[in-house]
N, C-alpha and C positions, 0 to 999 in steps of 0.2 A: 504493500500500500504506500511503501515511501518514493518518490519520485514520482515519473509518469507511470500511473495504474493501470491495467489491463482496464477492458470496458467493462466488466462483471464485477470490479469494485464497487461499480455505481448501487446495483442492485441492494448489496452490503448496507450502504451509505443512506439508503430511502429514509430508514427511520428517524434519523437524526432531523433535526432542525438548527436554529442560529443556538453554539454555547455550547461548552465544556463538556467532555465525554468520558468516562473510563472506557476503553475498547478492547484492551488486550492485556492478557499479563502470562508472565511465565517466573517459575522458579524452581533451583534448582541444586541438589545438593550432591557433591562428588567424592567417590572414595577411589584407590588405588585400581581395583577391577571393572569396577562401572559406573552410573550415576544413574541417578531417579528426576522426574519432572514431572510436575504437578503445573497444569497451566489452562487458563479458559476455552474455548473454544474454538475463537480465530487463531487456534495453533494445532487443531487436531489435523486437519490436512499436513499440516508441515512435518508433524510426528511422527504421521505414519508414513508420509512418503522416505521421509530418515530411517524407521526401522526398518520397512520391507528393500531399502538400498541399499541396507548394511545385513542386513539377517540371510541366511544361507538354506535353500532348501525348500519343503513344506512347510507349514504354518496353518494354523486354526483362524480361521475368518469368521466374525457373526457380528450382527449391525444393520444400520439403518442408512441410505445414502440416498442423499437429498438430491435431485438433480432437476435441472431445467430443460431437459432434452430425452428422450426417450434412450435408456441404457442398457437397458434389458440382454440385450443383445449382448452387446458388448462384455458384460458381466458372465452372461454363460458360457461364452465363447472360452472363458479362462477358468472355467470348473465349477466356479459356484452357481449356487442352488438360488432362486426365486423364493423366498417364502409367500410372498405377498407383493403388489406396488399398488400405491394408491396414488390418483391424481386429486392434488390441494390447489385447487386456483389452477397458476401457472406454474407450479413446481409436480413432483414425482418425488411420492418416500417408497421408498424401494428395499424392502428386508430382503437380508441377502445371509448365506450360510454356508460355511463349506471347508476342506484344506484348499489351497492355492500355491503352486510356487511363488516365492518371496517378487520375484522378477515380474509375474503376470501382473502383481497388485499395485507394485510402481507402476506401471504400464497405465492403470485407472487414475492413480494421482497426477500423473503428465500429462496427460492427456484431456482430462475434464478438469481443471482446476477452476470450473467454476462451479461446479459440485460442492455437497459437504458431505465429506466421509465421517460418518458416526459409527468408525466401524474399532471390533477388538478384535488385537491382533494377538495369536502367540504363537512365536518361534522357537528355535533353538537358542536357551538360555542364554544370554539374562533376556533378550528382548521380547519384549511383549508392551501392548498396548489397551488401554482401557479408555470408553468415552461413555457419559451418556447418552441414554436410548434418542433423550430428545432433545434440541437445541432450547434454549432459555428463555421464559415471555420477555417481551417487549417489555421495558420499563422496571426489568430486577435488576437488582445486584450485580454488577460484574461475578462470576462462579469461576474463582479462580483455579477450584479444581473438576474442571469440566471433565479433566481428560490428564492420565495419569499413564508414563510411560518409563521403564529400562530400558538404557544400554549398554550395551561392553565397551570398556574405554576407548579401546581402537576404534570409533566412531567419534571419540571429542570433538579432532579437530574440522570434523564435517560438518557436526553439530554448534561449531562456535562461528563457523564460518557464514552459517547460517541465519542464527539467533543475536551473534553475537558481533555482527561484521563491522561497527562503527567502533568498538575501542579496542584498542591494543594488548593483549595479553600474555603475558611473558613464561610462565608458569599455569599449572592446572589448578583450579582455585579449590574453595571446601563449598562454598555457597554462590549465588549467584540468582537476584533478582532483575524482571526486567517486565517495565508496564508504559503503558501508550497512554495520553489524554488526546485525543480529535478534541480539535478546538477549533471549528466553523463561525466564520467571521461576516461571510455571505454564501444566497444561494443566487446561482446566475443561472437565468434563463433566457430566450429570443424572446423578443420581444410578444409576438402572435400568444403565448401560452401565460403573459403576466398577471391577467385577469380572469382565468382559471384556474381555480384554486385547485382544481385534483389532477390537473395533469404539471401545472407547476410543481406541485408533493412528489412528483413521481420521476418528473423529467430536469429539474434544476439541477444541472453540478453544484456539491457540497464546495467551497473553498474558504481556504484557511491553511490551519498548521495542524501538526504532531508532534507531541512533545515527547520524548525516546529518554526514560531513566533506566538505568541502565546499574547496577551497584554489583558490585564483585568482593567480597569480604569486608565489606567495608565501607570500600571508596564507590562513589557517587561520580555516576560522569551522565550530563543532562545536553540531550540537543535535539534541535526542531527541523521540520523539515518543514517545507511547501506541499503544499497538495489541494488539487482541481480532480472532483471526481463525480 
């Protein structure tokens, strides 16, 4: 979401209005063999695309994936089972269940990342992955443990490259938090949709900032970015 955003960011972005947001959090605690991560939601795509990149082999799939596009397909083609799909609106919740090689399930995270994969993963030890079944109401609490994951250390530095790419890190830390404020300053829209109020709600880019805290044992390191979305 930092810099220029893919166009399925937008969709993300609907609920908000003008002012201050919690949107993401993660944290995170490491020892000698592996680390653990506890972190909200807008990070369960990213988690799992990390385990099944790094995890070797079969793996236990079961979960709920959110999609705007019919997957069905795409999902059986790589072994797993259908339990159900239901169409919400304009989205598809799609129960899905099955073993999967590690490689097919990346395949789903690259490919649809404008999905939400609510899915748990377990592989060969330590990784595995846990989410809940359903994404969060409108208007709660940031659920900073939406979604709970292990890995083997020989993944840090994928994992820091990822989560952690704006500060410098010299050593492998023992903790490690890290949360977003969206802070919409305006919404921009064409002129033609300014005096309808539901497809302005729906079609304005969000614009403003991100404020990226970032703390590693300790130390605090804070920076913003721009963002039209």
């Amino acid at each position: 979401m930092l810099g220029k955003p893919e166009p399925w960011v937008h969709r993300r972005l609907v609920r908000y209005g003008r002012g201050n947001f919690e949107i993401a959090a993660l944290k995170t605690t490491f020892t000698s063999s592996k680390f653990k991560v506890n972190a909200s939601i807008e990070y369960a795509n990213l988690l799992g695309e990390l385990i099944t990149s790094q995890a070797k082999g079969e793996g236990d799939v079961k979960g709920n994936i959110i999609a705007w596009s019919e997957l069905e397909d795409e999902i059986q083609k790589r072994g797993l089972t259908i339990i159900k799909s239901k169409k919400k609106g304009e989205r598809r919740v799609i129960e899905v269940q099955g073993r999967c090689r590690a490689d097919k399930i990346t395949e789903l995270y690259t490919n649809y990342p404008e999905s939400i994969f609510l899915l748990n993963l377990k592989f060969e030890s330590p990784y595995m992955l846990r989410c809940k079944k359903n994404p969060p109401r409108p208007g709660n609490p940031l659920d900073e443990d939406f979604c709970s994951a292990t890995f083997g250390i020989s993944a840090l530095q994928k994992f820091m490259d990822e989560v952690a790419f704006d500060v410098e890190i010299k050593h492998t830390p023992k903790n490690m938090k890290i949360s977003h404020i969206l802070m919409i300053e305006e919404l921009v829209a064409p002129p033609e949709i300014q005096n309808n109020p539901s497809r302005f709600r729906v079609e304005a880019k969000r614009k403003g900032k991100i404020k990226r805290v970032v703390e590693i044992d300790g130390n605090r390191v804070e920076r913003e970015y721009a963002i039209q979305a």
